[in-house]
C-alpha positions as CSV (number, residue, x, y, z in Angstrom):
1,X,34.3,-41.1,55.3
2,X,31.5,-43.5,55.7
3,X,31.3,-47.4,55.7
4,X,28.0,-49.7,54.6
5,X,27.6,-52.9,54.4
6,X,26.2,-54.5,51.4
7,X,24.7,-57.7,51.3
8,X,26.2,-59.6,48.0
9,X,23.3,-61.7,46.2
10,X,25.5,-65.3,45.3
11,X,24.7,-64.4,41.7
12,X,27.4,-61.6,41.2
13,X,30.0,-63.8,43.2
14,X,30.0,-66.2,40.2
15,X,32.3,-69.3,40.1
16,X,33.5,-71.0,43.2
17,X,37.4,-69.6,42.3
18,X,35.5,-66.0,40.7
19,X,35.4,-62.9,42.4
20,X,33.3,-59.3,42.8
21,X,35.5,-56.4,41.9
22,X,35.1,-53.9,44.1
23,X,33.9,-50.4,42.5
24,X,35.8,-47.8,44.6
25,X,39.4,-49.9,45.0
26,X,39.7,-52.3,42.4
27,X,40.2,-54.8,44.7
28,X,38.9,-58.6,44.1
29,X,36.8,-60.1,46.6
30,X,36.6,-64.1,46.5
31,X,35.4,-64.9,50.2
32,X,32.0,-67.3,49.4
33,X,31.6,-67.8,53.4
34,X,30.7,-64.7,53.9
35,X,28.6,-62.9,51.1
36,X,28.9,-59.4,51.7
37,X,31.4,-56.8,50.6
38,X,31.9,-53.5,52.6
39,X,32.1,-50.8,50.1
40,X,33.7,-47.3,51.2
41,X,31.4,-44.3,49.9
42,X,32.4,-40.5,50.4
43,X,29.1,-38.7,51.3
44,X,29.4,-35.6,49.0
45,X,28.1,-32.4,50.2
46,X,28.2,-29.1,48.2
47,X,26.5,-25.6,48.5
48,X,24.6,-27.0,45.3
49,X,23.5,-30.5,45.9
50,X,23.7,-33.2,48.2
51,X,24.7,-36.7,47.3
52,X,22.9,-39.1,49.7
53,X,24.6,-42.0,50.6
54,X,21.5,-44.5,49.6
55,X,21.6,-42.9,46.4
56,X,25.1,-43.7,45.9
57,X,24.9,-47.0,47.1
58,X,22.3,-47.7,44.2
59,X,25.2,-46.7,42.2
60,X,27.8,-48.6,43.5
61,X,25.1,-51.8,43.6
62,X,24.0,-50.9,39.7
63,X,27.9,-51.0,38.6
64,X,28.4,-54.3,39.5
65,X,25.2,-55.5,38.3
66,X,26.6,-53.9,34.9
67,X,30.1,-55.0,35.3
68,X,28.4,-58.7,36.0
69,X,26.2,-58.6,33.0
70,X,29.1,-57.7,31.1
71,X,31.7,-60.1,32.0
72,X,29.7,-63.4,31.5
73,X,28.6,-64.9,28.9
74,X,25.5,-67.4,30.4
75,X,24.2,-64.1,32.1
76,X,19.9,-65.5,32.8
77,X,18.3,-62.0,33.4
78,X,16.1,-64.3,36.2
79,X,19.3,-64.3,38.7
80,X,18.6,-60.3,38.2
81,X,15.5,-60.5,39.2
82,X,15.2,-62.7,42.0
83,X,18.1,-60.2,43.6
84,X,15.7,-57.5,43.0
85,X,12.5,-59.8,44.2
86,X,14.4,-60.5,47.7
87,X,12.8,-58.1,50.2
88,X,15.9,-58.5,53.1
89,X,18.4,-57.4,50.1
90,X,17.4,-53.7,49.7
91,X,14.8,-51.1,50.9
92,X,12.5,-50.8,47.9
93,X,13.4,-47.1,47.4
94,X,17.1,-48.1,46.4
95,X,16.0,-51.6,44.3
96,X,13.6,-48.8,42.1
97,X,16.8,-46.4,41.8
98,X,19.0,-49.3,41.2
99,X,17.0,-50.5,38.5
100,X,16.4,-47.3,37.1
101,X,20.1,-47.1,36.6
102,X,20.5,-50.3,35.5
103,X,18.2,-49.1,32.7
104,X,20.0,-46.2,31.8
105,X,23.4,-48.0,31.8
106,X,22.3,-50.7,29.5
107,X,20.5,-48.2,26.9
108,X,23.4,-45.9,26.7
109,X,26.2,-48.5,26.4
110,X,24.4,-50.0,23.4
111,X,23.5,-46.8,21.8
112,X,26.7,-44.7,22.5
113,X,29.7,-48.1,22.1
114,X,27.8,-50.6,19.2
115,X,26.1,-49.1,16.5
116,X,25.4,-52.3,15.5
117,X,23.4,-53.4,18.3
118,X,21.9,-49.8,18.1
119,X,20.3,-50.6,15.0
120,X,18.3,-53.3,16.6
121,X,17.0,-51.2,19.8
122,X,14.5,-48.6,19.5
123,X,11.8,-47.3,22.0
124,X,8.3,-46.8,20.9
125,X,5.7,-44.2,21.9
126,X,2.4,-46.1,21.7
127,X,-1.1,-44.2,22.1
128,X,-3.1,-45.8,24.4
129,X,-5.6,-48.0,22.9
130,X,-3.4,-48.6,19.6
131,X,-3.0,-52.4,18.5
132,X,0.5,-54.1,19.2
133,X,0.6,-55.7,15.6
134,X,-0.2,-52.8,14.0
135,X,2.5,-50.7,15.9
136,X,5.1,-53.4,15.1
137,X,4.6,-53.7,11.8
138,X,4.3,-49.5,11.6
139,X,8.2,-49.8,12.8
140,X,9.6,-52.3,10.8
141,X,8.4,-55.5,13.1
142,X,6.4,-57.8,10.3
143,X,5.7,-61.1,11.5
144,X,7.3,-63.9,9.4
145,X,4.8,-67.1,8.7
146,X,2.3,-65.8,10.3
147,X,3.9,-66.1,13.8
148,X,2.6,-63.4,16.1
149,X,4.0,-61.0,18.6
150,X,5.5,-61.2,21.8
151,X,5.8,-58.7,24.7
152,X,8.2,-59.3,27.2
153,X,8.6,-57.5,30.9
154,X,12.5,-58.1,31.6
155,X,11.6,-57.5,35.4
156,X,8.0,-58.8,35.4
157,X,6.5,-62.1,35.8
158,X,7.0,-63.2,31.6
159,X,5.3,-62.9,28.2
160,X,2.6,-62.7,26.2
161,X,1.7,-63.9,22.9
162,X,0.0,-61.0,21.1
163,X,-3.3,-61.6,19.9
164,X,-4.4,-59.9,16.5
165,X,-5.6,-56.4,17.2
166,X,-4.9,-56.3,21.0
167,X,-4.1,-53.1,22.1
168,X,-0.7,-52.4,24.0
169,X,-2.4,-51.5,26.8
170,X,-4.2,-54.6,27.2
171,X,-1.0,-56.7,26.7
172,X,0.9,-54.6,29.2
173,X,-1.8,-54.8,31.9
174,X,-1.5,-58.6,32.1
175,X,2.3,-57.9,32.4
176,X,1.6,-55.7,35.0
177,X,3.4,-53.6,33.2
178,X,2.9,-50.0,33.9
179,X,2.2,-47.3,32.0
180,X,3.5,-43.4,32.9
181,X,1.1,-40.9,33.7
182,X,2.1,-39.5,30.2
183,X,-0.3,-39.8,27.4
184,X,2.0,-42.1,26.0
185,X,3.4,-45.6,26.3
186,X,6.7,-46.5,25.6
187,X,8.0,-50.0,24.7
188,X,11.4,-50.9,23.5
189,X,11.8,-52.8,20.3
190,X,13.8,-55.4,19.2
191,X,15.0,-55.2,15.5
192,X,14.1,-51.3,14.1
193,X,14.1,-52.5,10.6
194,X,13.6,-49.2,9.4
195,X,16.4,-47.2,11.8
196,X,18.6,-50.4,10.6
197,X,18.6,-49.5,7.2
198,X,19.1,-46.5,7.4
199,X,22.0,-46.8,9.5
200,X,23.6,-49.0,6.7
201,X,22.8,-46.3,3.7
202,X,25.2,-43.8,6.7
203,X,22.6,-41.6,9.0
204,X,24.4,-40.2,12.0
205,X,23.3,-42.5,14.7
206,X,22.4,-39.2,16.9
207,X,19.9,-38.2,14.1
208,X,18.2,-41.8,14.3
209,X,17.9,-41.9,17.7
210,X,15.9,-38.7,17.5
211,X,14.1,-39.9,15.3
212,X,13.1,-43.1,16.6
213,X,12.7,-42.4,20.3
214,X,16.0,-44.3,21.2
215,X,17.1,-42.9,24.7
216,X,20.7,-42.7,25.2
217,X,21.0,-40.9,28.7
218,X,18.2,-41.3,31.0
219,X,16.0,-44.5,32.2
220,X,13.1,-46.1,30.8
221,X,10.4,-44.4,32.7
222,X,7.1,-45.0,30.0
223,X,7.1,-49.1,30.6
224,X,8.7,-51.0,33.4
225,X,11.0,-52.5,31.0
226,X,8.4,-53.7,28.5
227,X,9.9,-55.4,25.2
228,X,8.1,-55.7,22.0
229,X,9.8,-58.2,19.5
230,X,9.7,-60.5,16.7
231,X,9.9,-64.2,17.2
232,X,12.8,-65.7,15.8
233,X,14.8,-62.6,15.6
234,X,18.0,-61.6,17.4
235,X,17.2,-61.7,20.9
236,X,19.3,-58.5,22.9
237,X,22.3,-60.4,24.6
238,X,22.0,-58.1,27.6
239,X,18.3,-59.3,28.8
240,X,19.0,-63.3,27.7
């Protein structure tokens, strides 16, 4: 048995009166004076792997990141990221597997517990070079009165307004956004009109997610968390 200490960002303490559940004993931790929470890991050893105990303290941390996004309703995605932008929290090596988790957790929760909310999430592959207007409305993403685009980087510094014919890889490079060394990009979008209608006329949801790229177990490794969306459309209550 092995102890770490685990400094507690004031965003997942919540209220004055809240508290952090702790992830291995259920236990609620409401002590504001001192924010940090000593979390018991078991460091798992087997003939066939070998679970290191950073790796599963990016679990531990990514589970009550989820549990927090979960439990509150005024959740701003910029608490998130200003934990992940503080360089005395974590040692980059566990933010990246932290938020690589995070990714996964979110995806597969949506996909796998709400079909509902699955029919509005679907991942793109984009050749490089192709036009972001084009590739919306290709999957179902038509502007209405003439309003264009916007890409969104849920851990980067904002948005863009898409310009008629700019090409993805344009709009992500301002993001800073960046691309895989896959021939592909990938960018989630918000409001599959086409995978939503389908699922209404009673598609299996695993077929659809095939079909439209949707990932439901692993994390978002073509974009840095890129977004493509239409304005004025329901906005994903997980990265408001």
């Amino acid at each position: 048995m092995k102890k770490m200490i685990i400094p507690i960002h004031p965003f997942f303490l919540g209220k004055s009166n809240g508290c952090v559940t702790l992830p291995t004993t259920g236990e609620c931790c409401n002590n504001n004076d001192i924010i940090r929470e000593i979390i018991t890991v078991r460091n798992i050893m087997t003939d066939s792997n070998k679970l290191s105990l950073q790796s599963m303290s990016a679990k531990v941390i990514s589970t009550i990141i989820f549990n927090k996004l979960q439990s509150s309703d005024n959740v701003n995605v910029n608490a998130v990221v200003s934990f992940f932008e503080d360089k005395n929290a974590l040692a980059p090596a566990v933010r990246k597997k932290i938020k690589k988790q995070l990714y996964n957790k979110l995806i597969k929760v949506t996909v796998e517990n709400n079909p509902v909310m699955a029919s509005q999430i679907a991942i793109i592959r984009v050749e490089h070079g192709q036009p972001c207007d084009k590739v919306a409305n290709d999957h179902g993403l038509s502007r209405d009165d003439g309003k264009r685009l916007e890409v969104y980087s849920i851990f980067g510094p904002g948005k863009k307004r898409v310009k008629d014919g700019e090409s993805c890889d344009s709009v992500c490079k301002d993001l800073v956004i960046k691309s895989s060394a896959r021939r592909f990009l990938e960018i989630i979008a918000i409001n599959a009109g086409p995978m939503r209608k389908e699922l209404s006329e009673g598609k299996p949801l695993t077929d659809l997610c095939n079909k439209y790229g949707i990932v439901k177990t692993r994390a978002i490794d073509g974009l840095e968390g890129g977004i493509l969306w239409q304005p004025d459309r329901l906005e994903h209550p997980y990265f408001l």
